[in-house]
C-alpha positions in Angstrom: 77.9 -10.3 87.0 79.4 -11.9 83.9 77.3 -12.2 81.2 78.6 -14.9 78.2 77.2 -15.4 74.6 76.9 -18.8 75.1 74.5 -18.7 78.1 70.7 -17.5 78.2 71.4 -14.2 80.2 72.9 -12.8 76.7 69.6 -13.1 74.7 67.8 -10.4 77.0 69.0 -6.8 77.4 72.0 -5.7 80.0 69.8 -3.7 81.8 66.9 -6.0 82.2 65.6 -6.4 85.4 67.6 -3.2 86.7 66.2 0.1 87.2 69.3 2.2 87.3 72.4 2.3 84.9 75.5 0.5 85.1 78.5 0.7 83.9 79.5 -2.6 81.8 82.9 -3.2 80.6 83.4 -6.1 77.7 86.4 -8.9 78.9 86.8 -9.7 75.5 85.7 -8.4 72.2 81.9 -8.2 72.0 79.2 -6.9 69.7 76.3 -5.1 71.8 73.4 -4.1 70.2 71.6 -0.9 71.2 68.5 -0.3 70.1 66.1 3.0 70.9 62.6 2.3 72.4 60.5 2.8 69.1 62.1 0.9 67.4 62.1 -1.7 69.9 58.4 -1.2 70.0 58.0 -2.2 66.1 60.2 -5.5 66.7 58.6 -6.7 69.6 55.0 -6.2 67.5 57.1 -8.2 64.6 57.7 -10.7 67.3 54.2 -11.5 68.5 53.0 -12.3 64.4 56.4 -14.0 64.3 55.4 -16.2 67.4 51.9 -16.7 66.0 53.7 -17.9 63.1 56.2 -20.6 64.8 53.0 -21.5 67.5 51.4 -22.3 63.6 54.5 -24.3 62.7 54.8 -26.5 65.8 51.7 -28.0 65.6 52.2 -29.5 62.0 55.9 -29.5 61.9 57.0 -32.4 64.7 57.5 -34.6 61.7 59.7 -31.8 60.0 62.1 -30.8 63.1 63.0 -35.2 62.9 63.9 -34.8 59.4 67.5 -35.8 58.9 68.0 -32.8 57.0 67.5 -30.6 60.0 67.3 -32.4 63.4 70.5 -31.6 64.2 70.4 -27.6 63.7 69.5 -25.5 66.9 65.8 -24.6 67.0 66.6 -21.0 66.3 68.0 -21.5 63.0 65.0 -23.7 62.2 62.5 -21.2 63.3 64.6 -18.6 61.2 64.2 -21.0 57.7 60.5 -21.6 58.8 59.6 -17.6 59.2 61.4 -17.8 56.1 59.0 -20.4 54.2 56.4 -19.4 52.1 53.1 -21.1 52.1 51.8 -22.0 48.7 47.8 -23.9 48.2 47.8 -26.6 45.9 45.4 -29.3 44.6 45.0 -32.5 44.2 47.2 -33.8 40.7 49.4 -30.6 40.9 53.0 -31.9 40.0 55.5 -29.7 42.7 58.1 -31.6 41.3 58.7 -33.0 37.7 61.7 -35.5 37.3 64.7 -33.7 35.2 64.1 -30.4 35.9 66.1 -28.3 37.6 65.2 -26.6 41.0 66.0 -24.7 43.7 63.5 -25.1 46.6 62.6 -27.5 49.0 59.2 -28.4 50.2 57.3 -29.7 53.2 53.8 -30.8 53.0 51.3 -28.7 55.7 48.3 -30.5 54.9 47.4 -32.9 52.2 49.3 -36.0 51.3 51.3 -36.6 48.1 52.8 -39.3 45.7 56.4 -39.9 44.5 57.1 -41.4 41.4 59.8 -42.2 39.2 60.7 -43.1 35.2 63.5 -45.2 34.8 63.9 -44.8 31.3 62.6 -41.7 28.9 59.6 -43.5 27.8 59.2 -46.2 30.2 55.7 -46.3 32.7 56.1 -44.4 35.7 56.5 -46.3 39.1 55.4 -44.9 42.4 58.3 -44.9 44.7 56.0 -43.5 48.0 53.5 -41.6 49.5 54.2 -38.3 52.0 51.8 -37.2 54.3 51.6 -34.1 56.2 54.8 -32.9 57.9 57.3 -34.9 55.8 59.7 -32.9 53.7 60.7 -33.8 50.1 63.8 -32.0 47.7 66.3 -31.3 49.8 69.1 -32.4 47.5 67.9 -28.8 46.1 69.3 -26.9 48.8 72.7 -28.9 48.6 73.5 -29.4 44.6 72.9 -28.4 41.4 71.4 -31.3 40.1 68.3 -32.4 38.2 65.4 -33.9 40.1 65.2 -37.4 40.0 61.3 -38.2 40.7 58.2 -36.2 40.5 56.2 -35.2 43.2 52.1 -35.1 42.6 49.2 -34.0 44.8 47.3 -36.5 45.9 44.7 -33.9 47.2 44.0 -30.4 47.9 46.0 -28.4 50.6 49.2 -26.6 51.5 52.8 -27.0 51.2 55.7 -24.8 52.6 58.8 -23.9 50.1 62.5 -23.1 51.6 64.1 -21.7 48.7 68.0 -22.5 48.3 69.5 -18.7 49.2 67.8 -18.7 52.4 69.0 -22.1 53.4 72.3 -21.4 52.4 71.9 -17.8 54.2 70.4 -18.9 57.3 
């Protein structure tokens, strides 16, 4: 049997599904891992509040996954930023986001619904620009540049938002 990276044999073990050992010989360079039952214990317990976790995140994220930001990244790597997401309550007239400052996070809105707006000028009357509802993501030019924020981002009432911070975009 040939086993590739690129196919779904190589996520499970070599020897799964075989009840003796065999000898297995690498046709090109290859990184196995090998891990010792205990420890293999403690990630598969890992793995089921991991799974509870992403079975949480599927049914409020459908909105999310379409984002331009991320629809085109393999679901692994956006399971790995969403285990990496922390969840943070808010209520209604929190400001997540005040234009000019500087930030490094990006957020998506769980529950609740939220307004954007915007100053033009220093002292001039600020205009809404939109409202996000649950699902819909907002600072992602946080994770890509150093730059200010250019609108503020208010609760419109109570409930939860997720935050990605920049190093584990960039990491993962």
């Amino acid at each position: 049997t040939i086993i590739r990276s690129d196919t779904l044999a190589s996520r499970y073990a070599l020897t799964y599904h075989r009840h003796n050992q065999e000898l297995i010989h690498a046709r090109t360079e290859a990184v196995i891992l090998s891990l010792s039952w205990d420890v293999l214990n403690r990630l598969l317990q890992d793995t089921h509040v991991n799974t509870t976790k992403t079975k949480i995140f599927e049914e409020w994220a459908t909105r999310w996954k379409q984002s331009p930001l991320f629809n085109k990244l393999p679901q692994e790597n956006i399971d790995v930023l969403f285990n990496h997401m922390i969840e943070v309550k808010v209520t209604a007239g929190d400001k997540i986001i005040c234009q000019g400052d500087t930030d490094d996070r990006y957020f998506v809105i769980k529950k609740g619904r939220a307004s954007v707006s915007r100053r033009p000028a220093p002292h001039s009357k600020e205009i809404k620009l939109a409202e996000l509802d649950e699902g819909m993501g907002f600072g992602e030019e946080a994770l890509i540049t150093n730059s200010t924020r250019n609108a503020a981002v208010t609760m419109l009432e109570d409930g939860h938002i997720m935050e990605l911070h920049k190093d584990a975009f960039i990491e993962y």
